[in-house]
C-alpha positions in Angstrom: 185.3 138.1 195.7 188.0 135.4 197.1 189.8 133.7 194.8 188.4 130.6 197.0 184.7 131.4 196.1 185.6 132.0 192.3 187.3 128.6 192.3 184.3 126.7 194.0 181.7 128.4 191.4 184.1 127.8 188.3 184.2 124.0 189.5 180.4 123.6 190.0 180.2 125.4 186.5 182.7 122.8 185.0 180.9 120.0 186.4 177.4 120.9 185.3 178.9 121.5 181.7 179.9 118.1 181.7 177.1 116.4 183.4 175.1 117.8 180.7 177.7 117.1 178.1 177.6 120.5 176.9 181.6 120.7 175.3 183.3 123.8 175.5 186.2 125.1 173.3 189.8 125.2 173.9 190.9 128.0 176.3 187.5 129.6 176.8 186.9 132.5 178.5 186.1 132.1 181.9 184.3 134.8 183.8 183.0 134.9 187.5 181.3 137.6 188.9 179.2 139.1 191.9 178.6 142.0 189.9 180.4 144.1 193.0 177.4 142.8 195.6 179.5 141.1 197.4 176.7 138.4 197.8 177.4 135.8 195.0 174.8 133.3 195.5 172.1 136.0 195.1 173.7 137.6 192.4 176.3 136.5 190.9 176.9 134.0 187.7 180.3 131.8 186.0 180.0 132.9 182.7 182.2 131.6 179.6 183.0 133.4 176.3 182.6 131.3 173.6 182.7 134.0 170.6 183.5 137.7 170.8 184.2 138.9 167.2 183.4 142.2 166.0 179.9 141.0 164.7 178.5 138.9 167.3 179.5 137.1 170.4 178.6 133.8 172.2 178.6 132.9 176.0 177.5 130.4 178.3 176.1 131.1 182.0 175.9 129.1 184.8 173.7 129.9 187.6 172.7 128.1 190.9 169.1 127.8 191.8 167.7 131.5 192.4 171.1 133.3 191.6 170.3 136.4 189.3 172.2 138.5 186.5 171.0 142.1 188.0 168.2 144.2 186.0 169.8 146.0 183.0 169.5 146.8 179.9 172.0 147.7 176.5 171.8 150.3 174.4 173.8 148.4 171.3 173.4 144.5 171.9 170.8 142.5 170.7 170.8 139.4 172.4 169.1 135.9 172.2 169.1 134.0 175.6 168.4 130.1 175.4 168.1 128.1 178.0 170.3 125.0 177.3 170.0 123.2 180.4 167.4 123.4 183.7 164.8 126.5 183.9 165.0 129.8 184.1 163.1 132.7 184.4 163.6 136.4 182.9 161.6 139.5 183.4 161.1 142.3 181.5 161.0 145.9 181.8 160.6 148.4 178.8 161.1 152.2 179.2 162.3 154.5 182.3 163.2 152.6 185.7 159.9 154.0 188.1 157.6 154.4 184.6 157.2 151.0 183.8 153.1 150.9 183.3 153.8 150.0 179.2 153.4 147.2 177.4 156.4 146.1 174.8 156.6 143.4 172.4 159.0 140.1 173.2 160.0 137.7 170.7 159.9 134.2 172.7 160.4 131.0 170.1 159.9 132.9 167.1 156.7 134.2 167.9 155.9 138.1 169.0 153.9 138.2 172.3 153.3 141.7 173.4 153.8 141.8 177.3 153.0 144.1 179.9 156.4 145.8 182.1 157.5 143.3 184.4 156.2 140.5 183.0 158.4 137.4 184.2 159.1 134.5 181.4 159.7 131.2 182.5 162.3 129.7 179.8 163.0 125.8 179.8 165.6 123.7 177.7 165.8 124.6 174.2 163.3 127.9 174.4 165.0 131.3 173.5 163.6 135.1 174.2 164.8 137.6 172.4 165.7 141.0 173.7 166.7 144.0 171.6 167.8 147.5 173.2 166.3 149.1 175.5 164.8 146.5 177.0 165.6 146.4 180.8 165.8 142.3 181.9 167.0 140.5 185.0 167.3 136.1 184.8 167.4 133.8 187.6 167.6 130.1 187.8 164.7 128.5 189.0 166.0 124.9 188.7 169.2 123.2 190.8 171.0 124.7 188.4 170.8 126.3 184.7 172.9 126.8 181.7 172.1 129.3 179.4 173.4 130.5 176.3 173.7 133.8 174.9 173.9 134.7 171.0 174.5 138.3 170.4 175.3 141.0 168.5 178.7 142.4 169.1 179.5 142.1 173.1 180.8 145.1 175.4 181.1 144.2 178.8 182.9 147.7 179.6 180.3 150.1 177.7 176.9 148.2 177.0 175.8 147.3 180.1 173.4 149.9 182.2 172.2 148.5 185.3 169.5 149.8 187.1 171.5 149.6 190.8 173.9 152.2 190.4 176.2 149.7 192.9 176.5 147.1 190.1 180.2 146.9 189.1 180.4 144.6 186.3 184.0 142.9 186.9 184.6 142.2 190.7 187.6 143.0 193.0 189.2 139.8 193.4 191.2 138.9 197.2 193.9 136.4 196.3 193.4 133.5 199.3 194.8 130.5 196.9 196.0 130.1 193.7 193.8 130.8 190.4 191.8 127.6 189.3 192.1 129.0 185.7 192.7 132.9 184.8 189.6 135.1 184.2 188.5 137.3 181.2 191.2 140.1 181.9 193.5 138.8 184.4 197.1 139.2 183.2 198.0 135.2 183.0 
């Protein structure tokens, strides 16, 4: 990604936070990806580390109307994604990529619903689903825009995340055009 494009998404992503006065900590984390696509406003997402402490982890995600976090899975992290602001939608996958004629169970607002694979969820402010390994999931926004949180277990962006498009590179290769807006998760600052 250019530096230029990670600067225009982390200042959309700012600007949404405080247009819906959603505060963020001191220093956060910022993070802004294309997942290695190199097509960012299909998939692609400004996320923000709020918490990663041994136990658990926090983050918040902005995406733009129909931008996607690619279909994958964890085999440690159990995660609770909340839409905090706008809609989103999430589908679901549960066993082998190609075998997915089962039916798993999903815990959406504190109640179990037992889905069939590829069943999509349409999440609004304040509703949570949550996932627990294996479960293969891919979210996009459906509103302008959408915040959403995640509360997980312990978070491990280098180890815990199997995607099923083997071209998915987690962190992207970033082409210095202007200077940083703000250093990302990693960057030496």
């Amino acid at each position: 990604m250019k530096r230029s494009e990670i600067n225009s998404a982390l200042a959309r992503a700012m600007r949404c936070f405080a247009t819906h006065q959603f505060a963020l900590p001191p220093h956060p984390g910022w993070d802004a990806t294309d997942f290695g696509l190199n097509d960012f406003r299909r998939y692609g997402a400004v996320l923000v580390n709020l918490a990663l402490e041994n136990e658990y982890s926090e983050k918040a995600i902005h995406l733009l109307h129909r931008q996607a976090i690619p279909a994958h899975r964890h085999q440690k992290k159990k995660e609770d994604i909340i839409c905090r602001a706008g809609v989103f939608s999430l589908q679901v996958w549960f066993g082998t990529p190609g075998q997915w004629d089962a039916t798993g169970n999903i815990q959406v607002n504190n109640t179990m619903q037992t889905v069939p694979s590829g069943h999509i969820f349409h999440i609004t402010a304040g509703e949570r689903i949550t996932l627990v390994p294996p479960v293969y999931h891919e979210f996009w926004a459906l509103s302008d825009e959408a915040l959403v949180g995640e509360v997980s277990t312990k978070n491990d962006d280098l180890h815990d995340n199997f995607f099923i498009n083997p071209n998915v590179g987690r962190f992207p290769e970033i082409i210095e055009d202007e200077p940083p807006l703000v250093r990302l998760v990693g960057e030496p600052a």
